[in-house]
C-alpha positions in Angstrom: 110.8 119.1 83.5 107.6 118.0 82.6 107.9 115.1 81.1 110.5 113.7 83.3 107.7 114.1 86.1 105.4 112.1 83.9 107.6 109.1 83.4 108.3 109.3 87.1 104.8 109.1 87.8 104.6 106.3 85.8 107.4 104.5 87.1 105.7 104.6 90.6 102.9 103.2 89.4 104.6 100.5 88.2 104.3 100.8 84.5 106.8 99.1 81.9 109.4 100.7 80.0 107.3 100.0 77.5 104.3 100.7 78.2 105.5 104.3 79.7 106.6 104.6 76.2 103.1 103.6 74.9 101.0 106.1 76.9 103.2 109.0 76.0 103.8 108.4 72.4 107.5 108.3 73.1 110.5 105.7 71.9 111.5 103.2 73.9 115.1 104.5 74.0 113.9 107.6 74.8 111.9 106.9 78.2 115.1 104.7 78.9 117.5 107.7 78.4 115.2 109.8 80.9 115.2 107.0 83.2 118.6 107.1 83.3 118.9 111.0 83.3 116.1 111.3 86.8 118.3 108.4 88.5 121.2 110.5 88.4 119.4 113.7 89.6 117.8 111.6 92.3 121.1 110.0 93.2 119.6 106.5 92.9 120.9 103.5 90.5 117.4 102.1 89.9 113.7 102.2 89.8 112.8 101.2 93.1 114.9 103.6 94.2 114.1 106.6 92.2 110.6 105.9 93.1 111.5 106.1 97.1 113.7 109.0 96.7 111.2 110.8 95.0 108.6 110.0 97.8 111.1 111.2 100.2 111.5 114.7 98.6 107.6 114.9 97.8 107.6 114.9 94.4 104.6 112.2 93.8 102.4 113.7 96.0 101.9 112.9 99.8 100.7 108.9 99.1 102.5 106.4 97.1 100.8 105.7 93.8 
């Protein structure tokens, strides 16, 4: 899912909940809710985690953000 992939790519960089929310014109809750939605397809209980993971499986590119 697109979006998903975008808030993922922010999380990597290191971006706020918040400010995820205030580059994609989203709610708070609702980057929350998709954080919590890609942790559990990733396995992972956290950001730092999810992040990793999603290096691992090569789904932010070959270099970490």
């Amino acid at each position: 899912d697109h979006i998903k992939m975008c808030i993922l790519i922010e999380v990597a960089q290191g971006h706020t909940n918040q400010q995820i929310a205030d580059r994609l014109f989203l709610a708070l809750d609702t980057i929350k809710w998709h954080n919590e939605n890609i942790f559990g397809k990733l396995g992972v209980r956290n950001r730092t985690q999810a992040v990793r993971k999603a290096q691992e499986l090569g789904l932010l590119g070959r270099d970490p953000p």
